[in-house]
C-alpha positions as CSV (number, residue, x, y, z in Angstrom):
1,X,0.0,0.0,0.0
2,X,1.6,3.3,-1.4
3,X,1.2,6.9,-0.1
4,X,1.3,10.0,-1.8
5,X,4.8,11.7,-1.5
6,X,3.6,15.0,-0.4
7,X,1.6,13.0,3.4
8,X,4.4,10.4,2.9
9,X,7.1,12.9,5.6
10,X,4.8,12.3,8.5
11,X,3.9,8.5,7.4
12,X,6.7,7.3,7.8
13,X,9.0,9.5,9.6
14,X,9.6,6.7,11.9
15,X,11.5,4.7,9.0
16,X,15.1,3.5,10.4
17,X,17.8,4.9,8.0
18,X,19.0,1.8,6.9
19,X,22.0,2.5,8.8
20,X,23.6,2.5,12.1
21,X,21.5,5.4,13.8
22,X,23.5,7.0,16.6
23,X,21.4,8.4,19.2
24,X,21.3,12.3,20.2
25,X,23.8,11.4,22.8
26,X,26.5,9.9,20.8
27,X,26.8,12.4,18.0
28,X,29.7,14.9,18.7
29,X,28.3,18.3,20.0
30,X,28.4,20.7,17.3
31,X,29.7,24.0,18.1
32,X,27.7,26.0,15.9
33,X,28.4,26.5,11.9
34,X,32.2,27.6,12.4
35,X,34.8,26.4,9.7
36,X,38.6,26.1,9.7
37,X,40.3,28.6,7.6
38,X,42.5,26.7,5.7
39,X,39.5,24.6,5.0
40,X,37.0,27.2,3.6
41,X,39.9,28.5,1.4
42,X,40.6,24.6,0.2
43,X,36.9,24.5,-0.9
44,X,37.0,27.4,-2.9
45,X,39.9,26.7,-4.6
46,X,38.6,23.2,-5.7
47,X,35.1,24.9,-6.8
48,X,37.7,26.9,-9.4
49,X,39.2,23.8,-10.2
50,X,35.1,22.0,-11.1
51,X,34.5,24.7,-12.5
52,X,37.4,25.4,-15.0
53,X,37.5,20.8,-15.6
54,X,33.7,21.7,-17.1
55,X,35.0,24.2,-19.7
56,X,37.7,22.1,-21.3
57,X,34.9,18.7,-20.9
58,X,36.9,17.0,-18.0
59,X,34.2,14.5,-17.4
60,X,33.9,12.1,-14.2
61,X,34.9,9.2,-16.7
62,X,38.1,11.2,-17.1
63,X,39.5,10.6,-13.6
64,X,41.7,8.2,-12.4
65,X,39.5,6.5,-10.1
66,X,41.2,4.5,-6.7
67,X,40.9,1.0,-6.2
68,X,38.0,1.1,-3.8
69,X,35.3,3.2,-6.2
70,X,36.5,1.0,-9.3
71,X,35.3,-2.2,-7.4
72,X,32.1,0.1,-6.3
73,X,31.7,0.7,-9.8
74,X,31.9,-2.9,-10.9
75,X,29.2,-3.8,-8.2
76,X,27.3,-1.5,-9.8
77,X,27.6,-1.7,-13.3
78,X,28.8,1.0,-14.3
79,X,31.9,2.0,-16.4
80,X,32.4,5.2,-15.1
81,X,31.0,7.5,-12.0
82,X,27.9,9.2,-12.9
83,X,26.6,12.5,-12.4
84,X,23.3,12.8,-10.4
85,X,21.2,13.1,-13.5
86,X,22.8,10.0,-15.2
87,X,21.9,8.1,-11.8
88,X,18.3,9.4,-11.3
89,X,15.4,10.3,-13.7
90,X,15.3,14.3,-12.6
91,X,11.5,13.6,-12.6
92,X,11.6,11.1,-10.2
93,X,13.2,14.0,-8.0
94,X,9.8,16.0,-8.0
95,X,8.4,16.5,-4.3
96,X,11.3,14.4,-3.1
97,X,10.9,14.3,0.7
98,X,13.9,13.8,3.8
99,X,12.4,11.1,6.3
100,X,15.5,10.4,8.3
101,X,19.1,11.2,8.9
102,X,22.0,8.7,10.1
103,X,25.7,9.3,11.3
104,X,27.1,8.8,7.7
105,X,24.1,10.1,5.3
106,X,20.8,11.1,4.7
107,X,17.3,9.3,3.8
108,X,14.8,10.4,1.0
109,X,11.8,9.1,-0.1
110,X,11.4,9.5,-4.3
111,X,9.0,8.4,-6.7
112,X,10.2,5.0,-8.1
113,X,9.6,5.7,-11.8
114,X,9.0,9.0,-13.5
115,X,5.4,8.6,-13.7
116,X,5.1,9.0,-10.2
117,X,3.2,6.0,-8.3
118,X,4.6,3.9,-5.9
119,X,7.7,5.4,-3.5
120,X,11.3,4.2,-3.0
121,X,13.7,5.1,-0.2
122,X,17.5,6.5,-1.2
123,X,20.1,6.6,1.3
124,X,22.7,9.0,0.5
125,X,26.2,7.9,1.5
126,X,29.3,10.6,0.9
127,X,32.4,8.3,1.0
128,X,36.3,8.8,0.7
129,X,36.1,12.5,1.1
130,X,36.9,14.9,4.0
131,X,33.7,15.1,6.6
132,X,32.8,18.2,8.1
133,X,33.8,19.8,11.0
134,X,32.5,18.1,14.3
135,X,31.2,15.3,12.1
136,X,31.1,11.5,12.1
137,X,34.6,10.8,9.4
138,X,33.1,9.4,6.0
139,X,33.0,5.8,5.5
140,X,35.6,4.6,2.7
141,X,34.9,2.9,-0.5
142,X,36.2,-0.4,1.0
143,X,33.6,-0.3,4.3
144,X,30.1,0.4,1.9
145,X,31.9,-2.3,-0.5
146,X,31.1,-4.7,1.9
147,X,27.5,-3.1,3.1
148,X,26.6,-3.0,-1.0
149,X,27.8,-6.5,-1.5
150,X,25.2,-8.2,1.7
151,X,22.6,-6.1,0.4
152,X,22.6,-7.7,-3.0
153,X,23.3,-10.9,-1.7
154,X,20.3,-10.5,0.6
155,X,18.4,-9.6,-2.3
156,X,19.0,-12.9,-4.2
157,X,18.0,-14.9,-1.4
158,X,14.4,-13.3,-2.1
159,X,14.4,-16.1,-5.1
160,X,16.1,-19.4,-4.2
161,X,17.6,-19.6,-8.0
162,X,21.3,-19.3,-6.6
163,X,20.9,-19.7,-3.3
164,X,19.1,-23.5,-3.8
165,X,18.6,-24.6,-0.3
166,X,17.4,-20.9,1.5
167,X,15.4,-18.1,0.4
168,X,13.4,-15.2,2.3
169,X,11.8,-11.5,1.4
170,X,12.4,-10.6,4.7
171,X,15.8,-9.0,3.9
172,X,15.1,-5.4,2.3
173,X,15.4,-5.2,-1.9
174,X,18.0,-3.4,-3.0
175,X,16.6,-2.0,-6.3
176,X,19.5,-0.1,-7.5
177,X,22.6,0.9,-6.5
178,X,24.7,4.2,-8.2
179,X,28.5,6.0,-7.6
180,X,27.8,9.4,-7.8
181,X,30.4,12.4,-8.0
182,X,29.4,16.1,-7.9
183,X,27.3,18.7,-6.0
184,X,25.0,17.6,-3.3
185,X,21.7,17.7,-6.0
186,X,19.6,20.9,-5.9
187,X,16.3,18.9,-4.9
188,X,17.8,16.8,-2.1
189,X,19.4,20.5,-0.4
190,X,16.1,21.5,-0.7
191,X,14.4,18.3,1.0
192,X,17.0,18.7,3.5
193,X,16.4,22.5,4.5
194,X,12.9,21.6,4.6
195,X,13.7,18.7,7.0
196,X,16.2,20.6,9.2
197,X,13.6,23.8,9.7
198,X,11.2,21.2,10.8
199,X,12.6,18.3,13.1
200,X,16.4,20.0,13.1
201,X,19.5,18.2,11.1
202,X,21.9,16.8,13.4
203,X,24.0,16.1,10.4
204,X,26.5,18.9,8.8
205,X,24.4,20.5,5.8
206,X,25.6,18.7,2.4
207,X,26.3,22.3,1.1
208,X,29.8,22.2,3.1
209,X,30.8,19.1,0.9
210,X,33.6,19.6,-1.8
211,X,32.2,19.9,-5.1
212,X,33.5,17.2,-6.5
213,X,32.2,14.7,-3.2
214,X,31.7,11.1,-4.1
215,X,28.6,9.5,-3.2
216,X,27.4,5.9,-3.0
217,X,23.2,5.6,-3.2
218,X,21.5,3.0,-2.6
219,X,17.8,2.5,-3.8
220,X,15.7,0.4,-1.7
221,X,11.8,-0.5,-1.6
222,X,9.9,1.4,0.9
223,X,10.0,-1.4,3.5
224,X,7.2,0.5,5.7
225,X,7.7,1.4,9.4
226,X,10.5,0.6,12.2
227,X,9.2,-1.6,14.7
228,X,9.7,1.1,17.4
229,X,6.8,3.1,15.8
230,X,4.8,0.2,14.9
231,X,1.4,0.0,16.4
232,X,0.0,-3.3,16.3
233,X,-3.9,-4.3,15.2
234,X,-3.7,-7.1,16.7
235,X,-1.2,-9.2,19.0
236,X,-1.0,-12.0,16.5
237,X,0.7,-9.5,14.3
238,X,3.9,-9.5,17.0
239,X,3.9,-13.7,17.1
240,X,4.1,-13.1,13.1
241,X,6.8,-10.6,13.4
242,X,9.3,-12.4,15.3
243,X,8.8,-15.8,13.2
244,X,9.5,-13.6,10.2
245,X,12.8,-12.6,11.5
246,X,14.2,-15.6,13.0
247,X,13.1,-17.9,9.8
248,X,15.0,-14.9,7.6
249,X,18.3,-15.3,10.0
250,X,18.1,-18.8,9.6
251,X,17.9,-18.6,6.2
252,X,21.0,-16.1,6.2
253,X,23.1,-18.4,8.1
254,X,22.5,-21.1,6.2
255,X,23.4,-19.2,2.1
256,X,25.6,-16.8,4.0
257,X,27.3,-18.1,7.2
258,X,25.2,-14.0,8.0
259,X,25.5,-12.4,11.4
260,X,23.5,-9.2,11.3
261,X,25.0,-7.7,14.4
262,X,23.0,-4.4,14.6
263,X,19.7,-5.6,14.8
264,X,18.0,-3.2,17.0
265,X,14.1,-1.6,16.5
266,X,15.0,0.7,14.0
267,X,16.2,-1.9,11.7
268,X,13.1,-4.3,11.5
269,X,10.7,-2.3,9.2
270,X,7.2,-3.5,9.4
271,X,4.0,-3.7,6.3
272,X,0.8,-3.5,7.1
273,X,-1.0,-5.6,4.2
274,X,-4.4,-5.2,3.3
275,X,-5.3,-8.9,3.6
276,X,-3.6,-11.7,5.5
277,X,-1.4,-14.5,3.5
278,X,1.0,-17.5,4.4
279,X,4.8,-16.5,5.1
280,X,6.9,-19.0,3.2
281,X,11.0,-19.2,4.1
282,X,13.2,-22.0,3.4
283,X,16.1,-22.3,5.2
284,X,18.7,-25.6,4.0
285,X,15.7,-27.0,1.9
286,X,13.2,-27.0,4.8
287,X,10.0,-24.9,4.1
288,X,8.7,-22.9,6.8
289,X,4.8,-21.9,5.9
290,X,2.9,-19.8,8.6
291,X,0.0,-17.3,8.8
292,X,1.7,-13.7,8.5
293,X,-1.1,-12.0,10.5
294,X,-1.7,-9.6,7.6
295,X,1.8,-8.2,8.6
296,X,5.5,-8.1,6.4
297,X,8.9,-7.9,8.1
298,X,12.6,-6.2,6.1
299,X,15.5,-6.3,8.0
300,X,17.6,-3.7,7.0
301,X,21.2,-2.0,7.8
302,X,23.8,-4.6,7.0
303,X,26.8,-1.9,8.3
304,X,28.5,-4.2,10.7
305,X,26.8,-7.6,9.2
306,X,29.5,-10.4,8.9
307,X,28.6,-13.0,6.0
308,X,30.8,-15.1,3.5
309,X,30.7,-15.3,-0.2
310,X,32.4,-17.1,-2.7
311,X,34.8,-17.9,-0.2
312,X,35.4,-14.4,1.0
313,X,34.9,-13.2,4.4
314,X,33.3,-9.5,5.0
315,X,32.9,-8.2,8.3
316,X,32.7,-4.9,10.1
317,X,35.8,-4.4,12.4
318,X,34.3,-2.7,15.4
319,X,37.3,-1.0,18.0
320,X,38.2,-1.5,21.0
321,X,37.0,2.0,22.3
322,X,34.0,2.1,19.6
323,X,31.4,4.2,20.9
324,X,28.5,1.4,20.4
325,X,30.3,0.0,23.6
326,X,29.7,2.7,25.8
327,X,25.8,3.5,25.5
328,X,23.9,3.4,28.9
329,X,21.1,1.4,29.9
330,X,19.0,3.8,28.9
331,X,18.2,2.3,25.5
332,X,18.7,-2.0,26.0
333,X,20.4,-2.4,22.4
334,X,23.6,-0.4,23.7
335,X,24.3,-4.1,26.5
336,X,23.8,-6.0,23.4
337,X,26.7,-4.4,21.6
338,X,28.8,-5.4,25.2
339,X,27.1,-9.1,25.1
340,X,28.6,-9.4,21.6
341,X,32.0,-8.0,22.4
342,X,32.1,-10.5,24.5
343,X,30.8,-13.8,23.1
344,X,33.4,-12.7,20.3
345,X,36.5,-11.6,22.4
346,X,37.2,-9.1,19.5
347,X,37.8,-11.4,16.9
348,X,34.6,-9.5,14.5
349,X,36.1,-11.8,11.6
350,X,35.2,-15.4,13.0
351,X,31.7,-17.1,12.4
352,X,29.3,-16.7,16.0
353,X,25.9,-16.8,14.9
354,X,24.6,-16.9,18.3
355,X,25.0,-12.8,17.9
356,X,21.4,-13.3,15.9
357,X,20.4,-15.3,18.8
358,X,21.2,-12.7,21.2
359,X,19.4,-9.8,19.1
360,X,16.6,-11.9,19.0
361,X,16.1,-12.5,22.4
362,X,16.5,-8.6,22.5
363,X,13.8,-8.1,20.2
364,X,11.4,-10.6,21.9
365,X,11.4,-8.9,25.1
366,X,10.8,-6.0,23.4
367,X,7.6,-7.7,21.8
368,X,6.9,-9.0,25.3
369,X,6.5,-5.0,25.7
370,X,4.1,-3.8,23.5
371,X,2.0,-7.4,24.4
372,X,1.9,-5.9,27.5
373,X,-0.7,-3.7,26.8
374,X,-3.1,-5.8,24.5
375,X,-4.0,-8.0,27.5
376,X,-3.8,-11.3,25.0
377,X,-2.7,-14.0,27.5
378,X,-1.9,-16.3,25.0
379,X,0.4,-13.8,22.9
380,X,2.1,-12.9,25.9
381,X,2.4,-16.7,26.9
382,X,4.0,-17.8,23.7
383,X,6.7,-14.5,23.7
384,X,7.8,-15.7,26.7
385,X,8.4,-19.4,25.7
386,X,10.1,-18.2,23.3
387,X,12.5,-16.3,25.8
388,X,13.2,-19.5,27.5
389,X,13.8,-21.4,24.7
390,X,16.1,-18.9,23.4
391,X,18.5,-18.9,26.1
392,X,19.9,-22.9,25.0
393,X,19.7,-21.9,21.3
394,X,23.4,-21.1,19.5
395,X,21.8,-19.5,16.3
396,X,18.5,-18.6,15.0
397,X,18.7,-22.1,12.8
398,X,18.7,-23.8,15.6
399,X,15.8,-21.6,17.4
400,X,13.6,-22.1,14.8
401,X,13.7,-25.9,15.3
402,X,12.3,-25.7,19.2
403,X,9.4,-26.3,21.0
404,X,8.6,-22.5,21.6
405,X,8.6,-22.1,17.7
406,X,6.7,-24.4,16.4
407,X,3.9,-23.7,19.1
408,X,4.3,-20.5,17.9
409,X,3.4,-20.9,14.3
410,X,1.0,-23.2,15.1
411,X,-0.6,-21.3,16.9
412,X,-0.8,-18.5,14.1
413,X,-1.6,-21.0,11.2
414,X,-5.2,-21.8,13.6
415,X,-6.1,-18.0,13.5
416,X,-6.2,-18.4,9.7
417,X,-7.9,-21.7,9.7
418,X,-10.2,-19.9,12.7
419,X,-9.8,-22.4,15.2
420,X,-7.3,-20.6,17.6
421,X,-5.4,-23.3,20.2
């Protein structure tokens, strides 16, 4: 179910942002709109150098491109970096909206074809360039290598073509994917200003990028709502939820040896579907059919995933002193960070899947919340058979094989046939 762009800002202005979201207090304290000297001088000197490359036709296919964007490029398809309008259809920019903001970009929502109709989600990632004053440093073309790579991966296993023995939708689509060099685009400046008068950027404005900034943008389906602004219909739809997400790590495990590692609220989106249907996953050629509860789960914001393919390891090195390790108890996700640290000992590179079994167990108890307040016994009952359950499990493939779940979905699969148990 599609929204119009222009009531799309307040729809879903809950939407994670597909990245790691740092919280109010972990972003540096900006100290106003002050720049260094030397700096501003450095950015007008490289405006007169863009500008004076456009009059003798120095093109972005001209450069001599590192190593890290000319493997971005190949992931892309593409032969050289574009320019914003060789990436998007300017059309698909009208009434472009901001619906979110992480440490290393910004979230739009766009139309996904030029004709209007149905909406995507861009996230807008400036990479291997010089960040700001009092800003998060820029990821490199080597750390959103391996973010671009799982999210096409993730994609595939929608279709179990390649992937014979798993498949699941639960992972977000990826529908495109583009290397961008140039000035932040006009209509995006303008979505942000808009979203910064309103809700307040805590992100430097674009406009202090160098002109010739490097981008990577990735094009997603609009996966619907983060779970920490879902409002349930019904407390079937939670039982559904969780099912959806453990059957979708399985899965992930099995194609991809996958450990999402970052699997907090804001990066379970949630669909609410007009009509209920059966769920279907299949994880090492076992199919796993269960009532959704008129509900559809994407996991997004691979960042600091770990997974293997063609017999290459990609992980997210996290520091010793990284700041997801110091959060308080004030938000839970910030011990689960600490619970992984440990069940690791620092080595981010080696195989643990029980880090998905720890985020579910996170996620659980906070299902267990919002139960809470429906007063469904048996929801409630099943969530927390779930939590035992949990606790003996080494990975979500082996979760998905106990008692808890499979009382779980059969419960579900009854509401469908009417005959709740």
């Amino acid at each position: 179910m599609w929204r119009p762009l222009p009531r799309l800002k307040h729809a879903i202005r809950g939407i994670s942002a597909c990245f790691i979201i740092r919280h109010d207090d972990e972003r540096r304290e900006r100290e106003g709109s002050k720049r260094r000297p030397l700096r501003a001088l450095t950015r007008a000197i490289s405006a007169v150098f863009l500008n004076a490359a456009d009059k003798f036709n120095v093109t972005a296919a001209s450069v001599d491109e590192s190593e890290g964007i000319k493997h971005l490029l190949q992931l892309c398809g593409q032969s050289h970096v574009y320019t914003w309008e060789e990436a998007i259809n300017l059309k698909r920019l009208n009434s472009v909206v901001k619906i979110n903001e992480g440490s290393f970009g910004e979230v739009y929502a766009i139309h996904s074809t030029p004709q209007a109709g149905y909406t995507n989600i861009i996230k807008v990632v400036p990479i291997d360039g010089e960040a700001p004053e009092d800003s998060f440093d820029q990821l490199t073309s080597e750390e959103v290598y391996s973010e671009l790579l799982s999210s096409k991966l993730l994609t595939k296993l929608w279709s179990d073509i390649e992937r014979k023995n798993s498949s699941t939708k639960c992972f977000i689509h990826l529908k495109a994917a583009y290397v961008v060099r140039g000035p932040y685009h006009p209509a995006l400046q303008a979505a942000w200003n808009k979203y910064d008068e309103d809700e307040e950027c805590g992100n430097a404005n674009p406009n202090e990028l160098y002109p010739d900034q490097v981008y990577i943008v990735f094009e997603y389906e609009n996966g619907g709502d983060s779970l920490d602004h879902f409002k349930p219909r019904h407390p079937e739809e939670l039982l559904s939820i969780i099912c959806q997400i453990a059957t979708a790590l399985a899965a992930a495990e099995q194609a991809l040896r996958f450990e999402h590692r970052d699997l907090h609220i804001g990066n379970v989106l949630v669909f609410k579907k007009p009509r209920p249907r059966d769920h279907v996953a299949t994880v090492n050629g076992e199919e796993f059919c269960f009532h959704d509860a008129g509900v559809s789960v994407r996991i997004i914001d691979f960042t600091l995933a770990r997974f293997e393919d063609e017999g290459q390891t990609h992980y997210h090195k996290l520091k010793e002193d990284d700041a997801l390790f110091e959060g308080d108890d004030s938000e839970p996700h910030h011990q689960i960070y600490r619970d992984m640290k440990e069940f690791t000992g620092g080595n981010w590179r080696a195989y643990y899947p029980v880090t998905n079994r720890i985020w579910l167990e996170y996620l659980v108890e906070r299902l267990c919340d919002l139960s809470k307040y429906s007063h469904n016994t048996a929801t409630l009952r099943l969530l927390h058979r779930m939590l035992d359950e949990l606790e003996d499990c080494s990975s979500a493939n082996e979760f998905i094989h106990t008692t808890a779940f499979t009382r779980t979905v059969t419960y579900l699969d009854s509401l469908r046939d009417g005959n709740p148990r």
